[in-house]
C-alpha positions in Angstrom: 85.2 20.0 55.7 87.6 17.4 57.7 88.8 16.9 61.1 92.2 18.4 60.2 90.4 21.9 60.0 88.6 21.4 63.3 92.8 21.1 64.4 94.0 24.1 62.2 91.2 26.3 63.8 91.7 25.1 67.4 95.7 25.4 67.3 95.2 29.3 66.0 92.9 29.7 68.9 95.1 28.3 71.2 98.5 29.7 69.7 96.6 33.3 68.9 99.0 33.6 65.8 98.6 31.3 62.7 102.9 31.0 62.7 102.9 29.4 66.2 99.8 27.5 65.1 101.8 25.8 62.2 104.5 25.3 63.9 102.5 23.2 66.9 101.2 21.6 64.0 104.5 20.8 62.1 103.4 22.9 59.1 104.6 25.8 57.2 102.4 29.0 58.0 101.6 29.7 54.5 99.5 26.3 53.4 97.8 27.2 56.9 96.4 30.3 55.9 95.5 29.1 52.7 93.5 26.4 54.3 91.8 28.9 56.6 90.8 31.4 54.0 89.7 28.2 52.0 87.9 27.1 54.8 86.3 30.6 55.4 84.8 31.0 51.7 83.7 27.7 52.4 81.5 28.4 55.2 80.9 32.1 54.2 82.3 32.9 57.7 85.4 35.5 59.2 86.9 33.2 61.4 89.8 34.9 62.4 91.0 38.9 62.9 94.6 38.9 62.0 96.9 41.6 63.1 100.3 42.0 63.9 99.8 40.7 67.0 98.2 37.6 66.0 95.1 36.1 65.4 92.0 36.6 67.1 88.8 34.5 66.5 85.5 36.5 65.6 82.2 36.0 67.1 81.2 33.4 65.2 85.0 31.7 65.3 84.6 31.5 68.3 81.5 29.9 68.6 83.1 27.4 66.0 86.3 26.9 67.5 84.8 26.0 70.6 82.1 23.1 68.8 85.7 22.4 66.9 86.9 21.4 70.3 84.0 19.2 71.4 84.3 17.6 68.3 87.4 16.6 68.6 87.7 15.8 72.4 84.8 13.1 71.4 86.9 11.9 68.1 89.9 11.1 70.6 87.3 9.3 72.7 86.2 7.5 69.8 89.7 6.6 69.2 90.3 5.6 72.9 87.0 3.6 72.9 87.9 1.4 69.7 91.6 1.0 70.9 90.4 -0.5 73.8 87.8 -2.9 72.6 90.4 -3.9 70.3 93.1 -4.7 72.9 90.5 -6.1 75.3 90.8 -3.2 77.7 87.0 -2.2 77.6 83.7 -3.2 77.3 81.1 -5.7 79.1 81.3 -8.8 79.5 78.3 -11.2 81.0 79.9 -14.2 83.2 77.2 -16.8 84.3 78.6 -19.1 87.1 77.3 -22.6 87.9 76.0 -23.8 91.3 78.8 -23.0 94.1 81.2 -21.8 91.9 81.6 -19.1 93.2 83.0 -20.4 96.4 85.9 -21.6 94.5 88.4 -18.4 95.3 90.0 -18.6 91.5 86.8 -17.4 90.0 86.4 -14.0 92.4 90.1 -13.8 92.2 90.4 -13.9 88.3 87.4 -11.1 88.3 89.3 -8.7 90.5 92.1 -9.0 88.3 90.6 -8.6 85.3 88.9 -5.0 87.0 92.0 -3.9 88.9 94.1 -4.1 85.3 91.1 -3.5 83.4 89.2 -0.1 85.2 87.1 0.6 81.9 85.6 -2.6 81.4 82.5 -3.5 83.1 82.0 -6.9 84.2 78.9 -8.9 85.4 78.5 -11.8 87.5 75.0 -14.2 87.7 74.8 -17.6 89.2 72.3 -20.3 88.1 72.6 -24.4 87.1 73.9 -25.3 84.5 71.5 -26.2 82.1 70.1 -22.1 82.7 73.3 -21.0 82.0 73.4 -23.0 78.7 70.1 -21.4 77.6 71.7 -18.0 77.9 75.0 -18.5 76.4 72.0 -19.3 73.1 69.7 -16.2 74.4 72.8 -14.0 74.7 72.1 -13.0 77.9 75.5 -13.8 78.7 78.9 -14.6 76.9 80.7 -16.6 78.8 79.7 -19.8 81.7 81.8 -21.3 84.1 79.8 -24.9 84.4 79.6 -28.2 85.3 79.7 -30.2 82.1 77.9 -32.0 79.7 76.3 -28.5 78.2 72.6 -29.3 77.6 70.6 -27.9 74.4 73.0 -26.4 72.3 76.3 -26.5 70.3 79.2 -24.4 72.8 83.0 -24.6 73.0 83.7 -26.4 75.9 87.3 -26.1 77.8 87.9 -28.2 80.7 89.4 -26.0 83.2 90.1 -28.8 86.3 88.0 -31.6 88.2 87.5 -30.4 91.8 87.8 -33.2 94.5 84.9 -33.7 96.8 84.2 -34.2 100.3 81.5 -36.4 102.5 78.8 -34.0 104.1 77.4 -35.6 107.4 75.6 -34.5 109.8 77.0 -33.4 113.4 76.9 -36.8 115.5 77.3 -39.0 112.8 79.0 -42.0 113.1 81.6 -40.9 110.3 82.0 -37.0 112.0 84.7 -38.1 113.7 87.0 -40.1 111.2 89.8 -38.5 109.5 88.5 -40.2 106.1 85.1 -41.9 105.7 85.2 -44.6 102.8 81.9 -44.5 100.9 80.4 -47.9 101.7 80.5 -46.4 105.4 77.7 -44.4 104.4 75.8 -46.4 102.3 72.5 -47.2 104.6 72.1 -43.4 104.9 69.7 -41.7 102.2 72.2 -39.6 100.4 70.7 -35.9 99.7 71.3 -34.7 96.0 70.2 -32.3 93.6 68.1 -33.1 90.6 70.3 -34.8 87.6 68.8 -32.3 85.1 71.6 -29.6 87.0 74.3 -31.1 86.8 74.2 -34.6 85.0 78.0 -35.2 84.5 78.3 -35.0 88.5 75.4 -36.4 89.4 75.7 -39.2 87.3 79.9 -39.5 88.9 78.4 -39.6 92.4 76.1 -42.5 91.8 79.5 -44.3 89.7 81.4 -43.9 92.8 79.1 -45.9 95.5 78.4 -48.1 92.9 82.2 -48.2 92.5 82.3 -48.9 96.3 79.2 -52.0 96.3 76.3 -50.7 97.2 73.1 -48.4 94.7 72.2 -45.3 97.6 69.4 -44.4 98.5 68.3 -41.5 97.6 67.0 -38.8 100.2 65.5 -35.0 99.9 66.3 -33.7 97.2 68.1 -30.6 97.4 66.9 -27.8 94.7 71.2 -27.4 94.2 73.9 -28.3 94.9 75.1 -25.9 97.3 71.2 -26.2 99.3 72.4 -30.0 100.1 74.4 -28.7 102.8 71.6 -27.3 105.2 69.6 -30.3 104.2 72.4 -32.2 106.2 72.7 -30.3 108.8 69.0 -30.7 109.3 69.9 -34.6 109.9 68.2 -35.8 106.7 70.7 -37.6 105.4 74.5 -37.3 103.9 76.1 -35.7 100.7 78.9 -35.8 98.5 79.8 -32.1 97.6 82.2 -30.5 95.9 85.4 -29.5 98.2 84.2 -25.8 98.1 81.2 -26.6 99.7 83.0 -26.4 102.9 82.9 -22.9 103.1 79.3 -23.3 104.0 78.9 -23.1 107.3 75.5 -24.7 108.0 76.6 -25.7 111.9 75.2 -29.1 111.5 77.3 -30.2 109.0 81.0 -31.9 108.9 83.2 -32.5 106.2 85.4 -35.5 105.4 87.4 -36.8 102.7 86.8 -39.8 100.6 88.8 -42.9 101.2 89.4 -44.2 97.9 88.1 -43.6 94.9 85.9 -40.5 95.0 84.0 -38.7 92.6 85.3 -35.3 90.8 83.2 -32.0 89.9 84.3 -31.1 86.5 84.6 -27.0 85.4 84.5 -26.1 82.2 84.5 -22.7 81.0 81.7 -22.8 78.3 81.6 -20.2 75.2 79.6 -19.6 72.1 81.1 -20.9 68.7 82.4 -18.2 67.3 85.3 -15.8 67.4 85.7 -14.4 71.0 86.1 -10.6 72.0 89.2 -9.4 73.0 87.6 -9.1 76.5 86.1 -12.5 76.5 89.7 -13.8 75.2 91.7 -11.6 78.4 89.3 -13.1 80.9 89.1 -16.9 79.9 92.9 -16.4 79.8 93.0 -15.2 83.5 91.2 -17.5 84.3 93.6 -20.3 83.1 96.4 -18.3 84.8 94.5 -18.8 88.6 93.7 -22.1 87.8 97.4 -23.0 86.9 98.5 -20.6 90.0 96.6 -22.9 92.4 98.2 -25.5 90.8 94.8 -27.5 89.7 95.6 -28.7 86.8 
């Protein structure tokens, strides 16, 4: 028995006469009832009553033609399903996002575009550090990281997406509040709050560069358990940071935010993936998110 009989019986049904049925199916009636009465000897079933009037199923036709029906309401699913994942228009897909990117408006906005074109596929958002985020990419807890690069423990493909600036956290009162642009040796006799290098090692690492850079080795403060928790430690008077631009957003009440004179340090994103061949999903978002990055011109 094949699916094409599960049609032949469901079009009679629906028809109630095997010529209309044939012709709905672009057939000639004849091979139809040959298929029928095949099908019947097969099963050792009456499927249909024929009159002059028609066709009318039996008991058990019935029975059958309505099963035929299920089954093939589920075979066009099927169909729908694997056109989809093939096209990228369905499934799940796992994003891990590093500390405060998610302020960034590019990564929420690539998200909603992905759902509002995409309404069958189902997409998940988790934040953590990089490093964590790493460790799942290997785990497969998730298939795709936005992070801040180098990508600890592991062998990933690694696109650099754009290097956001940063700005000067201090704390309400400061000498540097009220400056249009602080330079960084301004600062340098404050203990500068950061997170631990094991986070984020590629910005950690650019922050100390730049007030080297600028004459003077900081000194280092509280240590914040991320990057975006250095903001309330400001506020809180203990010291000064360098954050990522997005970081503003954060509206501690003790903090104020000034740009860099001179050379300041950049927060690299990457968009991190396993080595292998990417889902058509994966593929559609990574490319969406190029598109908003490229739309707010930060490349």
């Amino acid at each position: 028995m094949e699916f094409r009989h599960l049609r032949y019986i469901a079009a009679i049904a629906e028809h109630g006469s095997f010529t209309h049925a044939a012709r709905a199916l672009h057939m000639e009636q004849p091979p139809l009832s040959q298929q029928i009465r095949a099908l019947e000897q097969m099963l050792g079933l009456k499927l249909f009553v024929r009159s002059r009037q028609g066709a009318v199923p039996t008991e058990a036709g019935a029975e059958l033609v309505k099963r035929a029906g299920i089954l093939l309401q589920m075979r066009q699913e099927f169909v729908e399903v694997a056109t989809g994942l093939g096209r990228g228009e369905r499934g799940s897909l796992r994003v891990g996002l590093a500390g405060a990117v998610s302020l960034l408006p590019l990564i929420p906005a690539a998200i909603r575009q992905l759902r509002l074109a995409l309404p069958h596929a189902v997409i998940t958002m988790e934040e953590s550090n990089t490093p964590a985020l790493c460790a799942a990419l290997t785990e497969r807890t998730i298939d795709v990281a936005i992070i801040r690069p180098p990508a600890p423990g592991g062998v990933f493909m690694i696109e650099t997406l754009f290097e956001e600036p940063t700005l000067l956290a201090v704390p309400v009162g400061h000498k540097a509040a009220g400056q249009a642009r602080v330079a960084l040796q301004d600062v340098a006799g404050d203990p500068l709050i950061l997170f631990p290098r094991a986070l984020g090692p590629g910005f950690f690492d650019a922050i100390l560069a730049a007030c080297q850079n600028a004459g003077f080795t900081p000194q280092l403060g509280q240590e914040a358990p991320q990057i975006t928790a250095a903001v309330p430690l400001v506020a809180a008077g203990l010291g000064v940071s360098i954050v990522p631009a997005s970081l503003d957003q954060i509206h501690a009440g003790g903090a104020v935010f000034r740009p860099i004179a001179g050379t300041a340090p950049r927060a690299t994103l990457a968009v991190a993936t396993r080595p292998e061949p990417p889902t058509p999903l994966l593929r559609r978002f990574v490319e969406t998110v190029r598109e908003q990055v490229r739309a707010t011109a930060l490349v």
